[in-house]
VOGU-3710 file (C-alpha; in Angstrom, 3 decimals, decimal comma):
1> xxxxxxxxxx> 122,109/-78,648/-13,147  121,934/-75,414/-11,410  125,932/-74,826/-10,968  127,090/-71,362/-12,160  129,455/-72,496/-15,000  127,762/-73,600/-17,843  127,951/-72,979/-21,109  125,270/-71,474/-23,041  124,897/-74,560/-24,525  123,832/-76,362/-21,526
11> xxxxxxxxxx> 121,790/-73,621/-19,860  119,221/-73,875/-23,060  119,277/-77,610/-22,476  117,791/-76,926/-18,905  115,913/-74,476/-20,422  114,119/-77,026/-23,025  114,116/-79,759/-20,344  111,913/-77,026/-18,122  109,676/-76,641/-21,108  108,829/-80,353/-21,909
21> xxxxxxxxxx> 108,043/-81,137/-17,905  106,089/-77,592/-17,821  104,040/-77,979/-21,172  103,747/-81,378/-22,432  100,975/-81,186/-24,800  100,767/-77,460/-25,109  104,540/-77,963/-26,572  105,724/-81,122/-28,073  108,414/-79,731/-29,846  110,401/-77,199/-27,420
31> xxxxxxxxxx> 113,336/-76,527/-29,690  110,583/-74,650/-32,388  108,705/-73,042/-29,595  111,769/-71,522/-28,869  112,811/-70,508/-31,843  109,349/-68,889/-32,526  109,335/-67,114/-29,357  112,702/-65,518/-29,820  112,018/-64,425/-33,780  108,644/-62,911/-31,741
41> xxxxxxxxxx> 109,977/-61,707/-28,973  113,318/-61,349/-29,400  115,774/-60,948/-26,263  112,657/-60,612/-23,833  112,012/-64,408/-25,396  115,358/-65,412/-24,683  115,622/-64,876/-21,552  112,433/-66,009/-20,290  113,546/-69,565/-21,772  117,256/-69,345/-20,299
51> xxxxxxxxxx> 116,911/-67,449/-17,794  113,339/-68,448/-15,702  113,864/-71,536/-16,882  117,098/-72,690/-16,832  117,979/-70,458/-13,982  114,989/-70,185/-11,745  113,194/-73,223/-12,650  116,324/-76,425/-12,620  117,079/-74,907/-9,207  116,447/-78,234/-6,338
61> xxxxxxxxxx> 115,755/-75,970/-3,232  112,021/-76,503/-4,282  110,201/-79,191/-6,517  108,621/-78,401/-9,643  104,904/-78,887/-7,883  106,193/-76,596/-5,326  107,643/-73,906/-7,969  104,740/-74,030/-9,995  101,869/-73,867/-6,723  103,896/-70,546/-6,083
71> xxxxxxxxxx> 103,576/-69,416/-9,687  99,635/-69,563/-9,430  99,530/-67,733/-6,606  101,461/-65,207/-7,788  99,950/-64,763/-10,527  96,515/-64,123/-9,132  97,431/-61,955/-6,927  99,235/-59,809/-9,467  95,992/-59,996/-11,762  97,725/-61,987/-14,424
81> xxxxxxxxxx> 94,672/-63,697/-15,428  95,107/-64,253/-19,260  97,581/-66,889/-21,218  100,219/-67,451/-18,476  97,383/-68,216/-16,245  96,478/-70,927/-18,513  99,796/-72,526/-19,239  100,581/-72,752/-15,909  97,236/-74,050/-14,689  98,492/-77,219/-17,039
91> xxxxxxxxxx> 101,883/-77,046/-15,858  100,750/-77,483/-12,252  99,262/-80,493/-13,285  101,987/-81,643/-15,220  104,270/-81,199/-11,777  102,086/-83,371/-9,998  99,440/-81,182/-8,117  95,936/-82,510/-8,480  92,616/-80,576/-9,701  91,788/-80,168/-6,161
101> xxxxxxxxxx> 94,986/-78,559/-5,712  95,143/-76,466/-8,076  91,546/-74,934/-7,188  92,534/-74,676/-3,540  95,517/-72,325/-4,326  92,786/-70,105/-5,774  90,673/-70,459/-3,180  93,512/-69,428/-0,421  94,390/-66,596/-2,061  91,379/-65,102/-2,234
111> xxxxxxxxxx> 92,012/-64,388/1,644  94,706/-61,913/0,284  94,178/-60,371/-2,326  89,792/-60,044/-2,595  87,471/-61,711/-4,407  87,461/-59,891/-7,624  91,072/-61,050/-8,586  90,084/-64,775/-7,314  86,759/-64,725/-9,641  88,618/-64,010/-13,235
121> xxxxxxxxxx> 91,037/-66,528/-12,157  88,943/-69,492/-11,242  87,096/-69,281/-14,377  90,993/-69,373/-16,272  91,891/-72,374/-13,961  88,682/-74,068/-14,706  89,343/-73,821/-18,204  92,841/-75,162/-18,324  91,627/-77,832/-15,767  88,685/-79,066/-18,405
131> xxxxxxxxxx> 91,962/-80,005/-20,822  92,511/-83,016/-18,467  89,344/-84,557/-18,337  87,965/-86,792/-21,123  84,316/-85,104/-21,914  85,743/-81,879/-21,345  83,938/-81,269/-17,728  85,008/-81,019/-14,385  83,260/-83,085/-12,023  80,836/-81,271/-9,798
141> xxxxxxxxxx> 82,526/-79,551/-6,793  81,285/-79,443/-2,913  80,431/-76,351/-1,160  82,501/-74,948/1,675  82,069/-76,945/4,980  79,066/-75,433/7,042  80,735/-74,718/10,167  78,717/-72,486/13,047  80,486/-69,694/14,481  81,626/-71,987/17,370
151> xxxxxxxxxx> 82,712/-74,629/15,011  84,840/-71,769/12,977  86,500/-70,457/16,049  87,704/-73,817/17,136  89,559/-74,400/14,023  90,613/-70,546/14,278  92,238/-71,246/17,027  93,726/-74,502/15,739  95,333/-72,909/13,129  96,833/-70,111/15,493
161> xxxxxxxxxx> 98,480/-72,703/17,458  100,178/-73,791/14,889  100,958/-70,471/13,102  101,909/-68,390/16,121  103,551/-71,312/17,972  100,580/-70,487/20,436  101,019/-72,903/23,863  97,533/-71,400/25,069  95,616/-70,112/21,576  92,140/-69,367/23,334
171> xxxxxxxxxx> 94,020/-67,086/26,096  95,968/-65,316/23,051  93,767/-64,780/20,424  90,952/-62,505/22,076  94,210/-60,307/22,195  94,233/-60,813/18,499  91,091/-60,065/18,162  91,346/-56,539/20,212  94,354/-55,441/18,228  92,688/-55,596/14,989
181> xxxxxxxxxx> 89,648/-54,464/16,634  85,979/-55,014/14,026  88,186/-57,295/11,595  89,352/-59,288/14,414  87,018/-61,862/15,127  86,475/-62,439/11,035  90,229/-62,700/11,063  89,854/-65,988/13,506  86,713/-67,460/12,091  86,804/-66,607/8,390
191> xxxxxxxxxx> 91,008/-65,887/7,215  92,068/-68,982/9,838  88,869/-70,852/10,895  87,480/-71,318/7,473  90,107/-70,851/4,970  93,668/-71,845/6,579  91,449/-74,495/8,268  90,828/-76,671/4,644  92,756/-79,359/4,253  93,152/-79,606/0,735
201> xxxxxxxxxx> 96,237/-77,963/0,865  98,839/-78,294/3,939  99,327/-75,872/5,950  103,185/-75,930/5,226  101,526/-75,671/1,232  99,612/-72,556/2,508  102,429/-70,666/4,443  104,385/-70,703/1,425  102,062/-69,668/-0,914  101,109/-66,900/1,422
211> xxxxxxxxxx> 105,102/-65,828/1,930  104,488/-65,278/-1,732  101,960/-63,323/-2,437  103,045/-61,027/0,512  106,548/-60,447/-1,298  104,662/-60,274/-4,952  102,495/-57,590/-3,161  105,262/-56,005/-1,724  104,073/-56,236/1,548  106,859/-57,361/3,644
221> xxxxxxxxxx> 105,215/-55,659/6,963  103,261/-58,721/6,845  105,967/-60,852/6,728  106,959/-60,429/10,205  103,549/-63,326/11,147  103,803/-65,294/8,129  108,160/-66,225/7,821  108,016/-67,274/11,113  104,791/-69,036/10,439  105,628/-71,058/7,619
231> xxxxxxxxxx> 108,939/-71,988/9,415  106,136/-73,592/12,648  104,163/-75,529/9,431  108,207/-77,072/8,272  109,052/-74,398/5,526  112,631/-74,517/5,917  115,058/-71,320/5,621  116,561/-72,253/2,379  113,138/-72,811/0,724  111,941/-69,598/2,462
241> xxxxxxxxxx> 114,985/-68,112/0,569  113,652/-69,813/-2,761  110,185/-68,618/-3,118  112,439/-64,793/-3,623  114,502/-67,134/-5,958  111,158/-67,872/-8,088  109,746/-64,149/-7,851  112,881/-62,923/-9,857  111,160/-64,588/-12,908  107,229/-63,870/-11,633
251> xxxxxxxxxx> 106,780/-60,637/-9,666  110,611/-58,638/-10,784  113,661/-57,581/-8,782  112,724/-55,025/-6,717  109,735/-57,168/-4,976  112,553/-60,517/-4,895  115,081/-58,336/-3,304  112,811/-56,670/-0,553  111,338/-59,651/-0,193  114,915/-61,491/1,005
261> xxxxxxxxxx> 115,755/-58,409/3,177  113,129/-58,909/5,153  113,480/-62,605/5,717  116,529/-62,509/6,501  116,029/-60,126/9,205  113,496/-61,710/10,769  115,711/-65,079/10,739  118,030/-62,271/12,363  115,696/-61,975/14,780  114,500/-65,317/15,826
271> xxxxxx> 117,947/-66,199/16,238  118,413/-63,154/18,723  116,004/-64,083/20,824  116,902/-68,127/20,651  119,945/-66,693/22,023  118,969/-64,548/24,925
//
């Protein structure tokens, strides 16, 4: 129920219907947690149960897996490595992503925001992850595919074609390359070739991640590649729209709001030129 007209009454239902699909375990009883968190925390715990959850979170425009893939992103690339970290890492889980998943978000964004940010968080995710398994371990991971630097331009260029809309990637991306001049060529191997090129996450999964963590950032200049990019991997409009939606609760107002401006004007744009 995401209508506009409800009473109070039913928005903290949706609220504690978020919190049972989000935390399971961690919360068996919702109706206490709530009442603990607002004798805490007052009106700032009120409305992060009514309003992010009842308000941001019953919203359909995007799943629960989708809401809560955009959620760990943002929250590494804000540096919110601590308890949310953690309860989300679950709730992930609990919204149907698998380990793999889960890992892969961290290991995309690490492409955005450095390594430093990506290191405290894997060792969070890790942690929440080990909840899930029986003997308390994760099973042992594989290493990064070992691609030469032919092998890492190919998929480069792949992933250009399908991000840029590219008809002829190999004639287009040495002008890439010359616009961006030393980072260039680790911009097609490494950031596309190596990273976008994984396929444990979509590339429709990766696009909207990375719409994300350029709004959280604030970075909207780079927006102008990555809207039109995610609508290429089949990120529609509306859930475009929604990943502003879900930084309201995750990233605040001002970075929500700038974040919509600029998508819509670049929709504004792509439907200029359509019509020329």
């Amino acid at each position: 129920m995401t209508t506009m007209n409800r009473t109070f009454e039913e928005r903290r239902a949706d609220s504690l219907d978020g919190l049972r699909k989000l935390r399971r375990e961690l919360l068996p009883d919702p109706e206490t947690g709530v009442a603990h968190t607002e004798k805490v925390w007052g009106a700032t715990g009120s409305f992060t149960v009514d309003f992010v959850l009842a308000d941001i979170w019953s919203r359909p425009q995007l799943s629960r897996r989708d809401r809560s893939m955009i959620v760990l992103a943002t929250l590494i690339a804000l540096g919110q490595t601590g308890k949310e970290m953690a309860v989300h890492t679950q709730g992930a889980i609990h919204h149907g992503m698998t380990r793999e998943e889960v890992e892969e978000v961290v290991t995309h964004v690490s492409a955005y925001v450095g390594f430093p940010k990506t290191l405290g968080a894997i060792r969070v995710v890790q942690d929440g992850l080990r909840s899930f398994e029986e003997n308390g371990k994760l099973p042992p991971h594989e290493p990064a595919a070992r691609k030469s630097d032919e092998e890492r331009y190919h998929d480069g260029l792949d992933v250009l074609r399908t991000l840029m809309g590219w008809a002829d990637p190999a004639g287009e991306a040495p002008k890439l390359e010359e616009r961006l001049g030393p980072i260039g060529p680790l911009a097609t191997r490494y950031l596309f070739g190596e990273v976008w090129a994984r396929t444990q996450l979509s590339r429709r999964d990766r696009s909207l991640i990375t719409v994300a963590i350029l709004t959280a950032l604030g970075r909207t200049d780079q927006m102008t590649t990555h809207v039109p990019g995610a609508l290429n991997h089949g990120v529609t409009r509306e859930e475009i729209e929604e990943v502003m939606v879900q930084m309201l609760g995750y990233a605040g107002w001002p970075a929500a709001v700038s974040g919509l401006a600029k998508a819509r004007e670049i929709f504004a744009a792509i439907d200029a030129e359509s019509s020329e």
